[in-house]
N, C-alpha and C positions, 0 to 999 in steps of 0.2 A: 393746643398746638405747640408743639416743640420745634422750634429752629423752622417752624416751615417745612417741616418735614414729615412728624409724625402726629397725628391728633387721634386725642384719647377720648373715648366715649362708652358708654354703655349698649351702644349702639346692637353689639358684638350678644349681647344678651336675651333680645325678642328673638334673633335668627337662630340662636341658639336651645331655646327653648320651644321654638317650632320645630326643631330637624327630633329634639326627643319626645314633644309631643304628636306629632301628626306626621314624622317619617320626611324622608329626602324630596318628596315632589314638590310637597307644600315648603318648606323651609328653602328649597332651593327657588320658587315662584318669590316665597318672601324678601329671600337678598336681592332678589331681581328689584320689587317693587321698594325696598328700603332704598337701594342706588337711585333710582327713579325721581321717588317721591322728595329724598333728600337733598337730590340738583336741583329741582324744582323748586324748594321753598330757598335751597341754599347756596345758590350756584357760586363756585367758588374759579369759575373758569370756563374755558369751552367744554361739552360733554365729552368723555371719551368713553366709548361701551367696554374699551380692557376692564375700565371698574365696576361696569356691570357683569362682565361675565366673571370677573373673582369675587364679586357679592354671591350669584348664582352657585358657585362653586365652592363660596364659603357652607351655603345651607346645604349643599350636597353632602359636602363632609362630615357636617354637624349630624346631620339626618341619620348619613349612614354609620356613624360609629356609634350614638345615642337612642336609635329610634328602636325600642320593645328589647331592648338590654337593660340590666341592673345599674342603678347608679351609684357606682363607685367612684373616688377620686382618682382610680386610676386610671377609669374611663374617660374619665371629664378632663383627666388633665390633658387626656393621648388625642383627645379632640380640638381642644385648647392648643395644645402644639401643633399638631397636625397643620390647623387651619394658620397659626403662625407662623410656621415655619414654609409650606406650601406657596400661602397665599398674602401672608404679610412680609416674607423676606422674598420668595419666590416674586411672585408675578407683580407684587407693589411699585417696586422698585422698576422693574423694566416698563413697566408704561409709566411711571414718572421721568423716566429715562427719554422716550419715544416723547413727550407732551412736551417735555422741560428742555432737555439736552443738558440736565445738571450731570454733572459728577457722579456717576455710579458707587464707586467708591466712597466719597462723602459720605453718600448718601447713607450706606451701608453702616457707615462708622457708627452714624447718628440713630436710625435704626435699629441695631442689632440688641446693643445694650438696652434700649427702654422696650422691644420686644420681647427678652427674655424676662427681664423685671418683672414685667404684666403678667407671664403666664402662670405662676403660683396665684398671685391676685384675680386674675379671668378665673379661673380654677376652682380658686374658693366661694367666689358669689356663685355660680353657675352651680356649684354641688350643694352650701345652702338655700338658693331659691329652689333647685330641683326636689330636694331634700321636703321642703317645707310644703310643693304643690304635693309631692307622694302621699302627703296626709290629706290632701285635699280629695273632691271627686270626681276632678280630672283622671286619674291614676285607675279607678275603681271599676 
């Protein structure tokens, strides 16, 4: 957790590699059920479903820019961003905004700079794990 603000996980990594192995339905059912299950064990506050439906939207974007495409770093990254820039600058912030009534701004400050940090690092786990199941027979 950063400042309360931003928390970093690998979380970003199962939805990720559901939308390239089994396509937008399933990896978007998977952010559904990762929001879920994760209030569940980790309730960090009242439920708000804004964060389910950008988990859901997370696996849709994954799905559709990753799922029966080559995996390249440029794909991986434009996904990486994508869901970053959409959904962790986009829609993050506005239902922290609606739950909290923090500072928009602030918020943004704090935000912006460790969301773009991350996306070369999301980037590079996500193309070597992808990388490493292609040999597997998963892929085949």
């Amino acid at each position: 957790m950063i400042l309360n603000i931003e928390r970093v996980s690998l979380e970003f990594l199962a939805i990720t590699l559901c939308g390239l192995l089994l396509g937008p339905v399933w990896a978007t059912s998977v952010g559904i059920a990762s929001d879920l299950i994760g209030f569940w064990f980790n309730p960090g506050g009242a439920y708000f479903p804004g964060f389910t439906l950008s988990a859901a939207l997370t696996g849709l974007i994954y799905g559709l820019i990753l799922y029966k495409k080559p995996v390249t770093v440029m794909r991986t990254g434009l996904a990486i961003a994508a869901v970053t820039v959409f959904i962790g600058l986009g829609l993050g912030p506005i239902w922290l905004k609606i739950m909290y009534n923090e500072g928009y701004l602030g918020m943004m400050a704090v935000k912006v700079p460790v969301k773009l940090i991350l996306i070369p690092f999301e980037t590079a786990i996500v193309y070597w794990v992808a990388k490493a199941l292609m040999k597997t027979r998963l892929f085949r």
